[in-house]
VMD Tcl script that draws the C-alpha trace (Angstrom):
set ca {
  {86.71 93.38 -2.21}
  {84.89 90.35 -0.25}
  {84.83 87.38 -2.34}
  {81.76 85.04 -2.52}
  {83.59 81.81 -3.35}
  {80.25 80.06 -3.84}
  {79.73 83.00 -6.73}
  {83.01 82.21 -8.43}
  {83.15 79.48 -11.42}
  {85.53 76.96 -11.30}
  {86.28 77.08 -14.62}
  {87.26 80.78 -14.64}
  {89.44 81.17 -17.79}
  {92.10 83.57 -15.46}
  {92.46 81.40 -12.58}
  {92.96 78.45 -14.94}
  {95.26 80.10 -17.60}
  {98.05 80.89 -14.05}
  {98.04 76.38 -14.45}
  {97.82 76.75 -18.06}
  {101.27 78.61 -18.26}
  {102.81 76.99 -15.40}
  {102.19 80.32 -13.36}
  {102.62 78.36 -10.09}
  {104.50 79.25 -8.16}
  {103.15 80.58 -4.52}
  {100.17 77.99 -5.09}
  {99.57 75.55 -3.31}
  {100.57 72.06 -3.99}
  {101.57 73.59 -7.65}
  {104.96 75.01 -6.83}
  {107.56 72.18 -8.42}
  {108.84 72.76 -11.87}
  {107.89 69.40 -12.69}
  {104.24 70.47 -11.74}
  {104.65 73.75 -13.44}
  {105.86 71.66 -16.61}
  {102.90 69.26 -15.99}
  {100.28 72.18 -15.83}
  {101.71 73.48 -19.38}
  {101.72 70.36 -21.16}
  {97.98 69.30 -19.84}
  {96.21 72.92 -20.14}
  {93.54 71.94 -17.43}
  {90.07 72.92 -18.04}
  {88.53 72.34 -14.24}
  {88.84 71.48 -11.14}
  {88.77 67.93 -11.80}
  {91.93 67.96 -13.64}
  {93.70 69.44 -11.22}
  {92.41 66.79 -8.31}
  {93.58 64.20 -10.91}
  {97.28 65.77 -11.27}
  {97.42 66.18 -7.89}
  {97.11 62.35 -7.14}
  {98.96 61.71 -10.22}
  {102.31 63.93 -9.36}
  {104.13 61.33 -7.44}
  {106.66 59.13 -8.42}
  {104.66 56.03 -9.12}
  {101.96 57.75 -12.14}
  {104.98 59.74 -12.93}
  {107.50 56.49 -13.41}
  {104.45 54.15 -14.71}
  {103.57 56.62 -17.47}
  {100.04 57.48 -16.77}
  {100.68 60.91 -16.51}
  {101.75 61.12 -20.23}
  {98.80 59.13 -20.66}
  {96.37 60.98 -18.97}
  {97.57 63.96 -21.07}
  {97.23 62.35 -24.28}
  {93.86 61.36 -23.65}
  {92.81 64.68 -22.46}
  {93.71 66.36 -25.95}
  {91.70 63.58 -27.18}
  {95.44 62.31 -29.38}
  {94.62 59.02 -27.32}
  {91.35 57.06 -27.32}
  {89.51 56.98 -24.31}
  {88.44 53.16 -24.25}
  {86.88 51.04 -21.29}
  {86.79 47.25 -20.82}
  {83.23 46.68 -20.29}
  {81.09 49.89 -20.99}
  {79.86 49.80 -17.25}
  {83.63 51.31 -16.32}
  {82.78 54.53 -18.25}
  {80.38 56.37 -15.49}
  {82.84 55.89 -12.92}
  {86.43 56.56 -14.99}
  {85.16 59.50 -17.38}
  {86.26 61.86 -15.44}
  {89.85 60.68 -15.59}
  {89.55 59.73 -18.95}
  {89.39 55.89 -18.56}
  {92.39 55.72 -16.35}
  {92.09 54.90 -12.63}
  {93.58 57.14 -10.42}
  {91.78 57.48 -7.40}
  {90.94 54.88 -4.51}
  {87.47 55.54 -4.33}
  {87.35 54.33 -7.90}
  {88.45 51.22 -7.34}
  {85.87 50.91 -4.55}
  {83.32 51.98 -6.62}
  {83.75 49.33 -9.93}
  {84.31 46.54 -7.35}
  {80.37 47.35 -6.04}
  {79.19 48.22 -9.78}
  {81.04 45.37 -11.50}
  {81.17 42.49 -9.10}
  {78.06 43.00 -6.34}
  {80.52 44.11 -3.44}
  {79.18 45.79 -0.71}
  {80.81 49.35 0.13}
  {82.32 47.51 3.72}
  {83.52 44.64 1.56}
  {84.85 46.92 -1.15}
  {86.79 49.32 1.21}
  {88.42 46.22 2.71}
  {89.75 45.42 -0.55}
  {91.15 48.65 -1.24}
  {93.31 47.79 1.80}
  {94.42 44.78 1.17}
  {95.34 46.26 -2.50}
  {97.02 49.22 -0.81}
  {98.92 47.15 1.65}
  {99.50 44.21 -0.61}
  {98.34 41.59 1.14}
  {98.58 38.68 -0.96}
  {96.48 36.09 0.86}
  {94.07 38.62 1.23}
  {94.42 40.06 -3.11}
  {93.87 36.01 -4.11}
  {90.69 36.08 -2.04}
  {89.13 39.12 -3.42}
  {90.46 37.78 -6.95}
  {88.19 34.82 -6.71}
  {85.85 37.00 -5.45}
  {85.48 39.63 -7.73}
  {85.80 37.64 -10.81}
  {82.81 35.47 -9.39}
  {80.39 38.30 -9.27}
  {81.82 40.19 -12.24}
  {80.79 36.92 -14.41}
  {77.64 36.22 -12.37}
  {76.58 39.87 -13.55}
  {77.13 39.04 -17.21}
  {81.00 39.97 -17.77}
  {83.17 37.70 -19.61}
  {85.79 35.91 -17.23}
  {88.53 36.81 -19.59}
  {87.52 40.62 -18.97}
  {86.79 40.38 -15.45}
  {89.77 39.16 -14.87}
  {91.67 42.04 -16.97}
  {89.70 44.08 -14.90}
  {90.93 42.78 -11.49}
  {94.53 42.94 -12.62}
  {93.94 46.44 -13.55}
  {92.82 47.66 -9.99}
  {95.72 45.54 -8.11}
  {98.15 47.64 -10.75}
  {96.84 50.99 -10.02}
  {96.22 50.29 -6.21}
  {100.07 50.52 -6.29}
  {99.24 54.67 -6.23}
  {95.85 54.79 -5.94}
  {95.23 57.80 -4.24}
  {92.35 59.39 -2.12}
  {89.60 61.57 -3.86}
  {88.51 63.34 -1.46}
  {92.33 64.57 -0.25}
  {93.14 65.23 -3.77}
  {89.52 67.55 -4.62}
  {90.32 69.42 -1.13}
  {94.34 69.96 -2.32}
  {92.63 71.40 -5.61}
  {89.77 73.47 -4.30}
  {92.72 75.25 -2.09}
  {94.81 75.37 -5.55}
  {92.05 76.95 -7.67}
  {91.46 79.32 -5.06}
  {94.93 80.41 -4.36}
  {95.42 80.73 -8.30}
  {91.83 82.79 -8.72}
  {93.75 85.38 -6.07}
  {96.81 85.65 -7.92}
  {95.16 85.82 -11.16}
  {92.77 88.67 -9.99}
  {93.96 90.36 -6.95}
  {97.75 90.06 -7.77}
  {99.26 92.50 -5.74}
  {97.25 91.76 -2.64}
  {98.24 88.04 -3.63}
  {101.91 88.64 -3.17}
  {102.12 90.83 -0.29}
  {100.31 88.27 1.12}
  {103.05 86.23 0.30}
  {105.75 87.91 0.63}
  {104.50 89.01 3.90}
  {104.52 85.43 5.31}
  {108.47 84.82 3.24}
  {109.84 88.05 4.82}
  {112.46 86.62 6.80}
  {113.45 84.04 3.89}
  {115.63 86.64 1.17}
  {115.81 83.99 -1.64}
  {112.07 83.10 -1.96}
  {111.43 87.23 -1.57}
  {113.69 87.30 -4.55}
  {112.74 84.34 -6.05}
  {108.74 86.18 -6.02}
  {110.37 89.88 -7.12}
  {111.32 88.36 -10.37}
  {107.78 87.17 -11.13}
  {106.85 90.64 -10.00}
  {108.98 92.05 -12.48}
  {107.47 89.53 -15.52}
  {103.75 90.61 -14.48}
  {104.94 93.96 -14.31}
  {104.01 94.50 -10.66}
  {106.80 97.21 -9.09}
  {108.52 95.59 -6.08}
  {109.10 99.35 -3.86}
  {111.58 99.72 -1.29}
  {110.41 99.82 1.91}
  {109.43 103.32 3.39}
  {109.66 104.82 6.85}
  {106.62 106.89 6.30}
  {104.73 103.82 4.19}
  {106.00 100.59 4.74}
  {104.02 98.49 7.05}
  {105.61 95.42 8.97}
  {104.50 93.17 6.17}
  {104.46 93.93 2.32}
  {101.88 96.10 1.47}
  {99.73 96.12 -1.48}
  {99.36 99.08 -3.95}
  {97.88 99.82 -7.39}
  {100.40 97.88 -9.55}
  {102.95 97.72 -7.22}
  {103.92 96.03 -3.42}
  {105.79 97.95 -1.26}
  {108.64 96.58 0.98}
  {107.72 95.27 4.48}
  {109.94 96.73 7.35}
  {110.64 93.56 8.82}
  {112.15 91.86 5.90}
  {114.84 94.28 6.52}
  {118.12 92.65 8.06}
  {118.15 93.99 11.82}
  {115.03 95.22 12.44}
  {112.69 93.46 14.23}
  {109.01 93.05 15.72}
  {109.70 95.93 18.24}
  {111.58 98.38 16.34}
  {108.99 98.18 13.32}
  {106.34 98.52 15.60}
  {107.69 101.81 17.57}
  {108.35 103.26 13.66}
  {104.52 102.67 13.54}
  {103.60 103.97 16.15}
  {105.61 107.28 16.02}
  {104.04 107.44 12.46}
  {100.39 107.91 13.59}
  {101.38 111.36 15.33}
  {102.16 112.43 11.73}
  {104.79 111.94 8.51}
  {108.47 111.70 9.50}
  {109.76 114.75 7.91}
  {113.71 113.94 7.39}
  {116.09 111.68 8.57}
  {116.50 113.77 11.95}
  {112.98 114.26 12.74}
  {113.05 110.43 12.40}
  {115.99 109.98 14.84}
  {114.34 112.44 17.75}
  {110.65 110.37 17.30}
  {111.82 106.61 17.39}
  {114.87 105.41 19.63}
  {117.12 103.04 18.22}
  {120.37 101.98 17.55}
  {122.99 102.61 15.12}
  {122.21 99.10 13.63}
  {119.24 99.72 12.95}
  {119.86 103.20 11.03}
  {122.12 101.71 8.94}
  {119.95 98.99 8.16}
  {117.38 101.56 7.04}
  {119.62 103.79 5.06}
  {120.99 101.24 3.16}
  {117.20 99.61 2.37}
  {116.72 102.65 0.86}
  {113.54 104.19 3.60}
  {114.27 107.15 3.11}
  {114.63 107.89 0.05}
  {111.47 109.56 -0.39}
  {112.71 112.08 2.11}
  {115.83 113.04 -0.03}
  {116.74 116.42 -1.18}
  {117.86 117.23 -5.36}
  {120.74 114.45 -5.02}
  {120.70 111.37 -6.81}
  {119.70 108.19 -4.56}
  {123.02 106.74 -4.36}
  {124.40 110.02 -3.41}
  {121.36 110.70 -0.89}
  {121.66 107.08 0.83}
  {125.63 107.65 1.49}
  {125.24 111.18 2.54}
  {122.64 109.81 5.56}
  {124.69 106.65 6.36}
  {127.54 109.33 6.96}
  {125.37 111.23 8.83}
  {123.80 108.59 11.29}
  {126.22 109.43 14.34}
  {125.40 113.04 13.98}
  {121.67 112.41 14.04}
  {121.91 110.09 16.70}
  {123.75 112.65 18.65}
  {121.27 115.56 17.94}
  {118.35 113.10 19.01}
  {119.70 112.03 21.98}
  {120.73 116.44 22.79}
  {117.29 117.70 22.34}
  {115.31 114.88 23.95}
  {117.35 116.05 27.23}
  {117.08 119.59 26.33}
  {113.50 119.07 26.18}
  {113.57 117.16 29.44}
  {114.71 120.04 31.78}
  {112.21 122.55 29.44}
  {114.83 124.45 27.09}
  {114.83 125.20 23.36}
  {116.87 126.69 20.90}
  {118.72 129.45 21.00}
  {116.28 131.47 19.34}
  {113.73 129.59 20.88}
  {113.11 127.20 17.65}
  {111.39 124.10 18.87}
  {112.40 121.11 16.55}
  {108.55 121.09 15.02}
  {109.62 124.59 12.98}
  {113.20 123.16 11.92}
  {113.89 123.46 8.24}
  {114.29 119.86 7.86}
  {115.16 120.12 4.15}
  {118.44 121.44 4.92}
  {119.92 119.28 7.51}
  {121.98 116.85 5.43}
  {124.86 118.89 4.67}
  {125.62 118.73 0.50}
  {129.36 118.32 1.49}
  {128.62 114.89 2.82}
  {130.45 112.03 0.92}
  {127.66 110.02 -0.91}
  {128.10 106.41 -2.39}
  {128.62 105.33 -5.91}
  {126.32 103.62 -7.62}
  {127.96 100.30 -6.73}
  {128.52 101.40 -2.96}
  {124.66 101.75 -3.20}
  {123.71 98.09 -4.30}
  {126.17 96.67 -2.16}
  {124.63 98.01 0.68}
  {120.98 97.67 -0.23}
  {121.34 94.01 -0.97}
  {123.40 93.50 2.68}
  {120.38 95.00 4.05}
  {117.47 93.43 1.80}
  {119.24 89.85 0.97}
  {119.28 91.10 -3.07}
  {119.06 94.04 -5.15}
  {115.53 95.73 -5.58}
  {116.83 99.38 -6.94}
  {118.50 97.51 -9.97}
  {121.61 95.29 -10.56}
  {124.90 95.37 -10.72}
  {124.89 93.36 -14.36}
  {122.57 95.83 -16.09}
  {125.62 97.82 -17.20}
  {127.04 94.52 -18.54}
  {123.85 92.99 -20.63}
  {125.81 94.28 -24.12}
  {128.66 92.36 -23.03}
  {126.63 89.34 -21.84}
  {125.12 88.97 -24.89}
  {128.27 89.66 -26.86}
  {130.05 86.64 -25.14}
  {127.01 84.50 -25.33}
  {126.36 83.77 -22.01}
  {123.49 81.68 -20.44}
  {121.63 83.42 -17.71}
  {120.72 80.78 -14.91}
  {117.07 80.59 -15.91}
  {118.15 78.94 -19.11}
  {120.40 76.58 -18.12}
  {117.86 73.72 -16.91}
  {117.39 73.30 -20.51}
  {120.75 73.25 -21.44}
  {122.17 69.63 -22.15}
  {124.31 68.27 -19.27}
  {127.46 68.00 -20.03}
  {127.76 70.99 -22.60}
  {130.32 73.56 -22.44}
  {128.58 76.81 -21.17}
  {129.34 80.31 -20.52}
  {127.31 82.23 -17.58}
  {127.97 85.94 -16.08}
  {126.91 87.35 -13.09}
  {128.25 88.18 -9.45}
  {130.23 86.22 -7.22}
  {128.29 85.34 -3.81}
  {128.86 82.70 -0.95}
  {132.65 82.38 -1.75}
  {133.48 79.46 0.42}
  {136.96 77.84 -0.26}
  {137.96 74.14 1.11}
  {140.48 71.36 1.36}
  {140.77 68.36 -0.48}
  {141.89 64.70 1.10}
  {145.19 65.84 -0.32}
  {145.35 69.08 0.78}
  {144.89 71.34 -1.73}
  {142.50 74.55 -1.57}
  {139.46 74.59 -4.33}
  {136.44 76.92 -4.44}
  {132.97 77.18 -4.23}
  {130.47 79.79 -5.26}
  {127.32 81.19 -6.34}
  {127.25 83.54 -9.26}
  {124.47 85.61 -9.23}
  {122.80 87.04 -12.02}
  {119.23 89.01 -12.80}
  {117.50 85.84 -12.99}
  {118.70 83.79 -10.33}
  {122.08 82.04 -9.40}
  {124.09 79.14 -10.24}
  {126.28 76.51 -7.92}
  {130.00 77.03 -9.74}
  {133.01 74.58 -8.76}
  {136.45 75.41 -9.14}
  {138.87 72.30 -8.88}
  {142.28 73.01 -6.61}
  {144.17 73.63 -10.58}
  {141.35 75.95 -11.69}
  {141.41 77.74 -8.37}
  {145.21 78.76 -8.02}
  {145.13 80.06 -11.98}
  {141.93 82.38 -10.87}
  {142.97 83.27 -7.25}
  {142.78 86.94 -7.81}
  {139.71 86.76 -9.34}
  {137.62 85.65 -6.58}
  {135.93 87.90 -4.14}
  {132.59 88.19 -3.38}
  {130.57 91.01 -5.15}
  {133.18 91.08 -8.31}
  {131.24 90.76 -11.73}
  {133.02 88.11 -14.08}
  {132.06 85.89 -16.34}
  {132.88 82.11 -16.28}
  {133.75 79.13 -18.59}
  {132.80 75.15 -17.75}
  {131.18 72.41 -18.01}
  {127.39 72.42 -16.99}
  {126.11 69.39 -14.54}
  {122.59 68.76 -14.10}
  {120.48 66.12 -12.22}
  {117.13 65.39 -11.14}
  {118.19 66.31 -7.55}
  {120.45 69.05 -7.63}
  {120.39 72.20 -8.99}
  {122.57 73.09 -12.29}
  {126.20 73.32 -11.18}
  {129.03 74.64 -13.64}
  {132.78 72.90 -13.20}
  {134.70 75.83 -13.89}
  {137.37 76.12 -15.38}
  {138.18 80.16 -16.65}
  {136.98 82.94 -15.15}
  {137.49 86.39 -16.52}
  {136.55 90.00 -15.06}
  {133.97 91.16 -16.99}
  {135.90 94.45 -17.87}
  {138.56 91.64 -19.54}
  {135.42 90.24 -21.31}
  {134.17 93.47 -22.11}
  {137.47 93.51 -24.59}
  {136.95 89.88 -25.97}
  {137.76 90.36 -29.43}
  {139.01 93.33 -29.26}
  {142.38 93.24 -31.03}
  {145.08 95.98 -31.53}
  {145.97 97.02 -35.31}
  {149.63 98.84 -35.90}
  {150.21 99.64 -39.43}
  {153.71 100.15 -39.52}
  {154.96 103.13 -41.38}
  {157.35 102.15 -44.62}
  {160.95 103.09 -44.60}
  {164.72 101.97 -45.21}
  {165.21 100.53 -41.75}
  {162.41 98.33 -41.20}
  {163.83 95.41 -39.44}
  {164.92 97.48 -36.77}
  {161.53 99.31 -36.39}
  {160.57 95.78 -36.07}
  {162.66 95.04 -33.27}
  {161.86 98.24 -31.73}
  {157.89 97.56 -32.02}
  {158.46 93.50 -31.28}
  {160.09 95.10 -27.21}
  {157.33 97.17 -26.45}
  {154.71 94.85 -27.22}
  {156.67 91.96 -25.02}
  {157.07 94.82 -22.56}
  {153.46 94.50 -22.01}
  {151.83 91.24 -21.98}
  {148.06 91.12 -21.71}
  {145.21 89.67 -23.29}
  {144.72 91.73 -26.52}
  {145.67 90.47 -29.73}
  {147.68 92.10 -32.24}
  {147.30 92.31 -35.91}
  {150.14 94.38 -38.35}
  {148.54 95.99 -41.57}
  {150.86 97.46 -44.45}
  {149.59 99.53 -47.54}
  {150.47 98.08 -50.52}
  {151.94 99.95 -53.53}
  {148.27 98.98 -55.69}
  {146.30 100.02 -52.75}
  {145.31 96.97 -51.37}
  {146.05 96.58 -47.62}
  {147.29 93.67 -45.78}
  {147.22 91.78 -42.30}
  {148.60 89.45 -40.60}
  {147.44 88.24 -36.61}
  {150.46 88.66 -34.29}
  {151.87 85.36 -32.74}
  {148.98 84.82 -29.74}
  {152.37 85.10 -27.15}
  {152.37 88.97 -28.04}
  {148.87 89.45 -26.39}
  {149.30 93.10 -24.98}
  {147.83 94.69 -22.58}
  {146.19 97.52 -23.46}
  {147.02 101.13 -22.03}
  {147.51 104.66 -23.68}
  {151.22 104.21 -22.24}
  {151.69 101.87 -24.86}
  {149.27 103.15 -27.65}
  {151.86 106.71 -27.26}
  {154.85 104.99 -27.58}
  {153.96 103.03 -30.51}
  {152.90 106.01 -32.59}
  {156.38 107.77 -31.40}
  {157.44 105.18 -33.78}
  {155.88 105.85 -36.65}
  {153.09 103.58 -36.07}
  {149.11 103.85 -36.65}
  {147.29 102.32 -33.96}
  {143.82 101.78 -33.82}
  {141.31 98.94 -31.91}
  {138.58 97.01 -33.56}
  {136.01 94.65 -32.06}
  {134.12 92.60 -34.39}
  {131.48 91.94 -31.60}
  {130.57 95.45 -32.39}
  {130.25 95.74 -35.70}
  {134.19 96.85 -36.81}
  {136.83 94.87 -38.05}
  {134.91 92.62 -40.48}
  {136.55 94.19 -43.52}
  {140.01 93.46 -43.36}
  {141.06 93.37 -46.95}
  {144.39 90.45 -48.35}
}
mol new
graphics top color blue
foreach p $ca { graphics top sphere $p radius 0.5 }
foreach p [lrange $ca 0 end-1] q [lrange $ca 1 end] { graphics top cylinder $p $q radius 0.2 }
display resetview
């Protein structure tokens, strides 16, 4: 589609709505969440709203107030008022508030007689504040404001106005140009949003965490993010009909040259299988694996599943490699097959033998994100999400808007495991867990770190306990201090319940059920119930010291005594209706 951008309003109610909802990201000047947060709270209805937040976003509008100002006077919950009414024609459009340079130019010709040469050099001296020069043009503009008919008293509010704002005063014409680009980079992504971010994504593809960072807005707008494809993938992202698919050179390993001889052997026709693939573009072994693990062929794969298909080639690389490299010299000196099959009439369907060892599901996303930089077939966590939201964790996303300082509890997967030494000596540990919505700096403290040694490796799902930290400058970081698989949390609240049987010799059926349960420390509780004569049944919670760990070893034996043994999880709807 060619677009006419002299055709195209700009007040179009789609390209506007992606500042409306802080949309932003991937446009320009627009990206920051403090812009984003701007855009939501101001709902901008044109283009000159958005020139006026772009010379408004720095830090002295922002620290000065104006900002909330110039939002409260937009939704009209602030009168719009003006000195003299002469200041209305030239501040309207910012709703009474000065905000550009040229404005400042422009009252000290309407209000006070200055010429546009004369006026300019008092926008330096304001901008540079020259103070010899400022008392000058004081005199000087409160003499022709009053000669002009404006009261002294106002001319001279009027004066200290301009000096205030000149602090930040920035340039219209910059800040229209910034916007112009803005709306038009918004009135792609709001109309053309796949082309939009390939186009993006095209230009990120050697950056992993902004090519995630854009997947998950994929995923909100519903856009499929594909793998990349031998027989489709271009060497950027490429743009389909609600959905991008995966550029070859964001893959780990490959680079210009490779891609473009997997191009090139494309336009003599489809790769047919993993070993037609191998005999039509020479590479290395790096490369392969690099591929497999991406997931490009996967459209090539036979009945098995695609963690099963992906191990099954990976295993298979040397003997492909070895094949290629035996025909192309077979072909050299003019022979063929036995049966004189030329590899053109090969049955390529059949060529990854179904013995093969293929991954696990978990072998599969390992490898995909080692090749991709993150996880685009699905996520380790999304077995997990019951258990997330059982244990009432915060996903990263949230936790900006979490109080500092509060006690949080975030899941995920461990990443960038780095440990170091204190002054003193001792080892502590820092890491990035990972979840579906982004990651999160965690901090364990040397005392934190020995308790949780086995605990941390990179890749392992747990789920973590601290205190959250956030500043203006940093991202959110969580001082940890528990970590737990998330198998362990999984089981949180789970708690074991024996009812003993009755007899004669019950103290010693204590004892006996008192040494298997120290026998086995864990982190299950325990609770006893007994049947009373009427009917009514009663518990009582084990000392926490005889946490158990749970096994169907110990289950056995403890029903070998007499015992009834059954597990409840309140998290899941049982054990609320213990009866006393």
């Amino acid at each position: 589609t060619e677009i006419k951008w002299s055709d195209i309003a700009l007040n179009d109610d789609k390209a506007l709505a992606v500042f409306a909802d802080g949309r932003t990201e991937a446009v320009f000047q627009f990206e920051s969440s403090g812009m984003q947060e701007i855009c939501r709270k101001l709902k901008p209805k044109g283009l000159e709203d958005l020139a006026a937040l772009n010379a408004l976003y720095r830090p002295g509008p922002l620290d000065g107030g104006m900002v909330d100002e110039f939002i409260l006077r937009h939704h009209g919950k602030k009168a719009v008022r003006y000195i003299v009414p002469e200041m209305k024609d030239i501040l309207s459009n910012t709703y009474g508030i000065i905000v550009y340079q040229e404005q400042i130019m422009q009252l000290a010709q309407k209000l006070a007689g200055y010429t546009l040469s004369e006026a300019d050099l008092m926008r330096r001296a304001m901008g540079k504040k020259k103070r010899e020069e400022m008392a000058v043009h004081e005199e000087k503009f409160i003499t022709g404001a009053v000669e002009r008919g404006i009261k002294q008293e106002k001319a001279e509010k009027i004066f200290s106005l301009m000096a205030q704002f000149s602090d930040y005063g920035f340039n219209r014409s910059h800040s229209v140009a910034y916007a112009y680009l803005a709306f038009q980079t918004a009135y792609l992504k709001a109309h053309f949003p796949e082309h939009f971010y390939a186009a993006v994504l095209s230009s990120e593809a050697q950056d992993a965490a902004k090519v995630f960072k854009y997947s998950k807005e994929l995923r909100a707008q519903k856009i499929a993010l594909l793998p990349p494809d031998v027989n489709e993938s271009n060497s950027g992202f490429t743009p389909l009909s609600g959905a991008i698919r995966y550029g070859l050179t964001a893959i780990k390993g490959l680079g210009q040259a490779i891609v473009k001889a997997i191009c090139e052997a494309r336009d003599g026709g489809p790769f047919r299988s993993f070993f037609d693939f191998a005999e039509r573009v020479e590479s290395n072994k790096r490369v392969f694996e690099s591929l497999v693990s991406a997931g490009a062929f996967d459209s090539l794969r036979d009945g098995r599943s695609v963690h099963e298909w992906r191990g099954a080639l990976f295993n298979s690389i040397d003997v492909a490699l070895s094949q290629a490299q035996r025909s192309k010299r077979e072909r050299a000196v003019g022979q063929s097959g036995l049966f004189g099959g030329m590899p053109e009439e090969i049955d390529f369907t059949k060529e990854i033998s179904p013995t093969l060892k293929g991954w696990t599901p978990t072998e599969m996303l390992a490898a995909e994100k080692a090749a991709l930089g993150f996880y685009i077939s699905g996520h380790p966590l999304e077995r997990y999400l019951e258990v997330l939201q059982n244990v009432k964790a915060v996903s990263s996303s949230e936790l900006p808007n979490v109080t500092t300082g509060t006690r949080v509890t975030s899941g995920g997967i461990i990443t960038d495991l780095q440990t170091r030494t204190t002054k003193k000596g001792d080892k502590f540990a820092l890491l990035r867990l990972e979840d579906e919505a982004g990651g999160t700096k965690c901090v364990l403290w040397p005392e934190v770190y020995r308790k949780h040694t086995a605990l941390l490796q990179n890749d392992l799902a747990v789920v973590i306990i601290g205190r959250l930290e956030l500043s203006e400058d940093n991202p959110p970081t969580i001082i940890v201090d528990q970590v737990q698989s998330i198998d362990a949390a999984s089981r949180s609240g789970e708690f074991l319940v024996l009812r003993t049987p009755q007899g004669d010799d019950f103290p010693t059926l204590c004892d006996e059920i008192l040494g298997l349960l120290s026998s086995n420390p864990g982190d299950c509780d325990v609770t006893f119930e007994a049947l009373i004569d009427n009917g009514t049944i009663v518990r009582v919670r084990a000392n926490p010291a005889l946490r158990v760990k749970r096994s169907s070893e110990l289950e056995e034996a403890l029903k070998k005594l007499g015992c009834r043994v059954s597990v409840e999880n309140p998290a899941n709807g049982n054990g609320n209706g213990a009866r006393v």
